[in-house]
C-alpha positions as a printed Julia matrix, in Angstrom:
348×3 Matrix{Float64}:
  -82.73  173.26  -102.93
  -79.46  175.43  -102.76
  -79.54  175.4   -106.49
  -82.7   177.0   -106.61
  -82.1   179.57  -104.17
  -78.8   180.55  -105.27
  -80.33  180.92  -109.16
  -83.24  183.0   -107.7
  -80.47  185.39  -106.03
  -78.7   185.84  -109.11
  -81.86  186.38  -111.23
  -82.8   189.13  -108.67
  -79.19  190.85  -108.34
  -79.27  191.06  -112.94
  -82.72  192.12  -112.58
  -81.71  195.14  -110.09
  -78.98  195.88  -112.11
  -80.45  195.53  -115.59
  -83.05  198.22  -114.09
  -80.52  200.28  -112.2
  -78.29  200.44  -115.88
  -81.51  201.38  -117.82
  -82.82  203.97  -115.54
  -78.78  205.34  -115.2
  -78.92  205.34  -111.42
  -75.31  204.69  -111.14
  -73.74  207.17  -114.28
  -71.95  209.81  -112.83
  -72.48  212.29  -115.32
  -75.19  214.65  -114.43
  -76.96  216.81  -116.3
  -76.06  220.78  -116.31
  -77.53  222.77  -113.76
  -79.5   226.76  -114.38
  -78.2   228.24  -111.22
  -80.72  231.23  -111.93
  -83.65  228.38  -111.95
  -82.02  226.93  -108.85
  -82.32  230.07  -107.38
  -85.7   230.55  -107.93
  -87.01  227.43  -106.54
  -85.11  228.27  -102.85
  -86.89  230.46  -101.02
  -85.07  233.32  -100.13
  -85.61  235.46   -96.28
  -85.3   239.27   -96.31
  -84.86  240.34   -92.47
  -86.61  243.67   -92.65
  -85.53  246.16   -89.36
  -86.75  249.44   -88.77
  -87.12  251.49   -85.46
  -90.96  252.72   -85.7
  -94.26  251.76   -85.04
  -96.37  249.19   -87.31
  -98.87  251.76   -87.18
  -97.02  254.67   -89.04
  -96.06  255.37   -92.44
  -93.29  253.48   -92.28
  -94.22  250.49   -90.6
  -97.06  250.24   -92.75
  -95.26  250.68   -95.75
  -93.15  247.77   -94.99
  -95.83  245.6    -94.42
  -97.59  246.53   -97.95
  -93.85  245.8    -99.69
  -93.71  242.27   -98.11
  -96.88  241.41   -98.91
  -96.82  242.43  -102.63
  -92.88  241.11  -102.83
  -94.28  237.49  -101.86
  -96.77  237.96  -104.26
  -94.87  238.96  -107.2
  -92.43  236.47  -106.48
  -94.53  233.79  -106.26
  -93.93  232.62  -102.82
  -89.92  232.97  -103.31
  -89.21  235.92  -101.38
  -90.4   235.96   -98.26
  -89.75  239.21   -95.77
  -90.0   239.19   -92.25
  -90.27  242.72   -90.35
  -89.0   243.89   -86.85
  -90.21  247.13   -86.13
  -89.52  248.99   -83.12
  -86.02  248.61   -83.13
  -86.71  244.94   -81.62
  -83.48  244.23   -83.48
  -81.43  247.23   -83.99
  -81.86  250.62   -83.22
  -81.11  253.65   -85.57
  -77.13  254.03   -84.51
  -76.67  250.53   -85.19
  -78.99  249.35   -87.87
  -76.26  250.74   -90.66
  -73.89  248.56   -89.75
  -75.96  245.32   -89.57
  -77.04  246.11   -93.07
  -73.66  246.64   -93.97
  -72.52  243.09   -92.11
  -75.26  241.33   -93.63
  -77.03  240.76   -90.29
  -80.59  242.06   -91.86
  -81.07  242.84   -95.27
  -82.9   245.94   -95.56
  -83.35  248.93   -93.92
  -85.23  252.51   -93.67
  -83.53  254.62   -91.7
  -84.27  258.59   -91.75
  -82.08  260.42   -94.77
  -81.08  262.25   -91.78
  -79.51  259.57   -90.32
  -77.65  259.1    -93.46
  -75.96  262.56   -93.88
  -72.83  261.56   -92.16
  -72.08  258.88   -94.71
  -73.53  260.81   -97.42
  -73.5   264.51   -96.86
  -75.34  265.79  -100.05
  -78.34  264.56   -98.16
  -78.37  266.96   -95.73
  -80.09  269.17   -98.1
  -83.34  266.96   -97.35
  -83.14  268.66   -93.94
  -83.0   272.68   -94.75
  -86.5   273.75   -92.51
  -89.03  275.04   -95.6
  -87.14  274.12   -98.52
  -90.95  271.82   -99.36
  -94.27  272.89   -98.29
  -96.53  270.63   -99.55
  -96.5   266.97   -99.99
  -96.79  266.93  -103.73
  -93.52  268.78  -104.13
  -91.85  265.79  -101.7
  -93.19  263.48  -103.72
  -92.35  264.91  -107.38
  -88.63  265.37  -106.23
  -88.11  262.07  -104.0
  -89.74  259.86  -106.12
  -88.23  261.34  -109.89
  -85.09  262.31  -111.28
  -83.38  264.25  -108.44
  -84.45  261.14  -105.83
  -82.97  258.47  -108.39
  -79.81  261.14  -108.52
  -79.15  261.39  -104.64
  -80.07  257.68  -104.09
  -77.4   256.57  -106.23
  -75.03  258.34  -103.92
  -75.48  255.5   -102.02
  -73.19  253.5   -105.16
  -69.98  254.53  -103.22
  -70.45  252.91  -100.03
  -72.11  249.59  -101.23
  -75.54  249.89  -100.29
  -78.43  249.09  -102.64
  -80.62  252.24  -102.62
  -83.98  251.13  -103.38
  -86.58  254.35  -102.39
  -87.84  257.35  -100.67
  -90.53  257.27   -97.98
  -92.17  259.78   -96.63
  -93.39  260.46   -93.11
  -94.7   263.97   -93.86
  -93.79  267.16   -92.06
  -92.4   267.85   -88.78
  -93.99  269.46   -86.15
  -92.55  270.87   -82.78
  -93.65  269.42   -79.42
  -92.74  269.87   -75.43
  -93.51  269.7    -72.12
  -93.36  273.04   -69.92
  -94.56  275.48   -72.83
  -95.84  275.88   -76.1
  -92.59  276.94   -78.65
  -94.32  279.42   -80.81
  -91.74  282.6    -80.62
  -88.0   282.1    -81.65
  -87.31  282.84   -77.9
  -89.11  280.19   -76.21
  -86.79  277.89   -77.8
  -83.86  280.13   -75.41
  -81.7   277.41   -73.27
  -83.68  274.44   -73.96
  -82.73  270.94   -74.53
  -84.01  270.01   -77.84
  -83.74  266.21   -79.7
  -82.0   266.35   -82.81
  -80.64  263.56   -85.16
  -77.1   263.11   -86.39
  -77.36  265.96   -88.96
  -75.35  268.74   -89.3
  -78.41  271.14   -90.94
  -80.55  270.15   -87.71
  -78.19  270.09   -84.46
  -77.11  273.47   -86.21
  -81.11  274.7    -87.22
  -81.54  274.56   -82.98
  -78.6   275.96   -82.09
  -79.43  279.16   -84.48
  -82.85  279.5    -82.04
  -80.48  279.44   -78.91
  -81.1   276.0    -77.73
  -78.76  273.14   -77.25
  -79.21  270.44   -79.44
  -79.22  266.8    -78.07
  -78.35  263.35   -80.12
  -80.2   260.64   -78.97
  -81.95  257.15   -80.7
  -85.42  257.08   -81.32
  -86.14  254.18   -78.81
  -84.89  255.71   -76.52
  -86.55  259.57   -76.6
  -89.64  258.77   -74.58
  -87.05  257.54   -71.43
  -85.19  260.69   -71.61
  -88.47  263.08   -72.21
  -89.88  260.88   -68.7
  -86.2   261.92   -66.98
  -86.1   265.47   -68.21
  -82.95  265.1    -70.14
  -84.73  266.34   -73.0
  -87.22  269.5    -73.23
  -88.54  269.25   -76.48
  -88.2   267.38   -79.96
  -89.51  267.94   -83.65
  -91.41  264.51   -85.1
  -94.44  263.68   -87.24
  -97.9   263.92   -86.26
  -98.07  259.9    -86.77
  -94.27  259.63   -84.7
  -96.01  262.04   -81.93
  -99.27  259.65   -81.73
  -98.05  255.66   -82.46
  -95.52  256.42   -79.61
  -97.18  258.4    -77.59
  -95.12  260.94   -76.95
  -98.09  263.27   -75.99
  -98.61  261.43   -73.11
  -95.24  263.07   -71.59
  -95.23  265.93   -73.68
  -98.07  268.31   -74.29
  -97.71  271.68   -76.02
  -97.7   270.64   -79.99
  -96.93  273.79   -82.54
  -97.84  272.84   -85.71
  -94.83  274.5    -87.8
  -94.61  271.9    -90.87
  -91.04  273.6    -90.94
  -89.0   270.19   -92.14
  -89.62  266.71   -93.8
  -89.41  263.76   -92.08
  -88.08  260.76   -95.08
  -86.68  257.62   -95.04
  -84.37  255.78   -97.55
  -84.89  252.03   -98.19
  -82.03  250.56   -98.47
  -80.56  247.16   -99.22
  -77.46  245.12   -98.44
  -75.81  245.33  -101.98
  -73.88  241.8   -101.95
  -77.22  240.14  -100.92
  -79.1   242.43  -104.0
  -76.56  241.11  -106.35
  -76.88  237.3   -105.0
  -80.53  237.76  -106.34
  -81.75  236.12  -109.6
  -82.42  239.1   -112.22
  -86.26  238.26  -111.93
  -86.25  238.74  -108.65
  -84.38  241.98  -108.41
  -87.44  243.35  -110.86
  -90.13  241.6   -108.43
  -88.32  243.6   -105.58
  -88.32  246.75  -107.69
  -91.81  246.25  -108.98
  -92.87  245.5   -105.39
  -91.05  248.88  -104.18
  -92.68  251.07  -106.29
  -96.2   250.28  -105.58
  -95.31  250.38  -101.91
  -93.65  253.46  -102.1
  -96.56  255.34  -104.25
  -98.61  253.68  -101.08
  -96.86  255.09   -98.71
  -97.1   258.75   -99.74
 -101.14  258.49  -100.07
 -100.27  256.66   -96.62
  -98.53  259.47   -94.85
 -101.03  261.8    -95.92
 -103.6   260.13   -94.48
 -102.25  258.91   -91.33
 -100.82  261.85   -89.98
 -104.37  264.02   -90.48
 -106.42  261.4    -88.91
 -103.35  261.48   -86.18
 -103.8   265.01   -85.32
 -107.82  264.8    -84.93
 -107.25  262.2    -82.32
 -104.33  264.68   -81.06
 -107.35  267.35   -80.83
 -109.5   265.23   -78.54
 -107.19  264.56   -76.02
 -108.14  266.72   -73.41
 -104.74  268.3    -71.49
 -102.8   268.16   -75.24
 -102.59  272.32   -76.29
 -102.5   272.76   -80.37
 -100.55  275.73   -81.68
 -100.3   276.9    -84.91
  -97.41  279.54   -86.28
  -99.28  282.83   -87.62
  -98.02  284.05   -91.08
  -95.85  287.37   -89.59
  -94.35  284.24   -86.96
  -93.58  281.87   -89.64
  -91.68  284.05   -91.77
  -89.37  284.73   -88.88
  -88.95  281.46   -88.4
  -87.61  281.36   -92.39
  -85.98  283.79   -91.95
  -83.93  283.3    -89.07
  -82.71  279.53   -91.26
  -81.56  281.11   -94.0
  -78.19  280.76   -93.06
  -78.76  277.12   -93.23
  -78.57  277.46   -96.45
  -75.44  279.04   -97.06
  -74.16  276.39   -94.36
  -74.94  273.75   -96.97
  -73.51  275.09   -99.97
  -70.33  275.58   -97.82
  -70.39  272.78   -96.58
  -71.23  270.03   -99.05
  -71.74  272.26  -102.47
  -74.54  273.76  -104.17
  -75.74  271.21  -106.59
  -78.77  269.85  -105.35
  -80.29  272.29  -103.87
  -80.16  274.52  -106.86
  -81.88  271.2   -108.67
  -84.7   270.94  -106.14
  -85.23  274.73  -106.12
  -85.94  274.3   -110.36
  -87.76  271.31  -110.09
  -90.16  273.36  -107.42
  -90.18  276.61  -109.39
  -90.81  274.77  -112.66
């Protein structure tokens, strides 16, 4: 009996290893690996942070570019959105992108200016007046130009965005006239061109972040602000605030952008499914902004205590007028360059 148990073991144990040997379960060698293939088949997570509503230009922008990235990638990219500043506002979102905390951004260009100054020239009040013109500059040569500014500070610049044109709005009275802007507190972001465009008017310029404007309009800290029809509506600033002039006297942009070591740790394929993706968002978004912000200012119109003003023609060109030192404050300041290239490319 232990003969025939012990003979049945060893049959077993050469049969497992006469198996184990054919099927090479136990050679070491293995064979070479594609890393870019690897790559693919891991899906990667692109945290996504901006500081607006879903229901803007933006926010809807960056819902159309996930969708059509997870698409065109198959499943492999997937990007998850926080709007509203849920995870960083706009003072601190540039340096999470540039720790790797989140991935991409969209920040206003005028947020920008301080780390890239030629960008300021984005800002000068009536350098675009309609939003063809922002679209053939931002989204051709001259955008691909100022977005590779971005090549000096290691960020991946991927796009412009448009949130159309910027209109004035505040509580106590309607700014129409170059005085009524006299002594007021107005909002302004971190741009030289617009804490400077306020101050020429005579009132005092005030940096705060976008989440946290509608607190200080409630506490009086701030008089009166310049912001998109969509901006004015999706946060409901007209609820605290309601004299609106409708001046269409700047741009309001953003610039995608992308952490540059996490653009580079992307197989080649899909860095073009994130371009490919990017464009078709981004010639979405400017039918987008169009849209949004003139179905924005009919609901504007039915809200009964809101008070619409628009600039007459002898009142606008005061208003230009009284800016044109902007522009000599820009070619001082940073250098004439681009603005003489925008000026041909709208002239042409």
């Amino acid at each position: 009996m232990k003969v025939y148990i012990t003979t049945a073991i060893l049959t077993i144990v050469l049969l497992l290893s006469y198996i184990g040997y054919s099927q090479q379960f136990w050679q070491n060698s293995t064979l070479p690996v594609d890393e870019e293939q690897q790559g693919l088949n891991k899906q990667i997570v692109i945290n996504f942070s901006h500081v607006v509503a879903e229901d803007t230009p933006k926010g809807q922008a960056a819902i159309k570019f996930a969708e059509l990235l997870e698409q065109k990638s198959n499943g492999r990219i997937h990007v998850v959105i926080y709007p509203n500043g849920m995870l960083y506002n706009d003072n601190n979102e540039l340096k999470a992108l540039q720790n790797n905390d989140v991935q991409m951004i969209a920040p206003t260009f005028s947020k920008m200016t301080k780390t890239i100054p030629s960008w300021e020239v984005l800002d000068l009040p009536y350098l675009f007046h309609t939003d063809e013109e922002v679209e053939n500059v931002l989204n051709g040569r001259i955008g691909e130009q100022l977005l590779n500014q971005l090549n000096h500070v290691n960020i991946k610049g991927l796009a412009f965005w448009n949130n159309g044109f910027k209109q004035m709005i505040s509580e106590e009275k309607p700014l129409v006239r170059l005085e009524d802007f006299k002594n007021i507190k107005v909002r302004a972001m971190p741009s030289k061109v617009l804490q400077t465009q306020f101050e020429l008017l005579g009132a005092k310029s005030v940096n705060t972040s976008f989440d946290e404007l509608y607190t200080e309009i409630e506490n009086h800290e701030i008089d009166a602000q310049e912001n998109t029809l969509s901006n004015i509506y999706s946060k409901g600033f007209y609820k605290v605030q309601n004299n609106i002039t409708l001046t269409n006297h700047g741009l309001l942009g953003y610039s995608v952008l992308m952490n540059e070591d996490f653009w580079n740790s992307l197989p080649q394929k899909l860095q073009e499914d994130v371009l490919s993706a990017m464009k078709e968002a981004t010639e979405w978004n400017f039918q987008m902004a169009k849209e949004m912000n003139s179905n924005d200012l009919e609901k504007l119109k039915k809200q009964d205590h809101i008070k619409i003003n628009t600039l007459s023609v002898a009142e606008q060109n005061k208003w230009k007028l009284k800016f044109k030192p902007l522009y000599s404050l820009y070619k001082n300041h940073v250098g004439a360059t681009f603005l003489k290239e925008i000026q041909t490319e709208l002239n042409h």
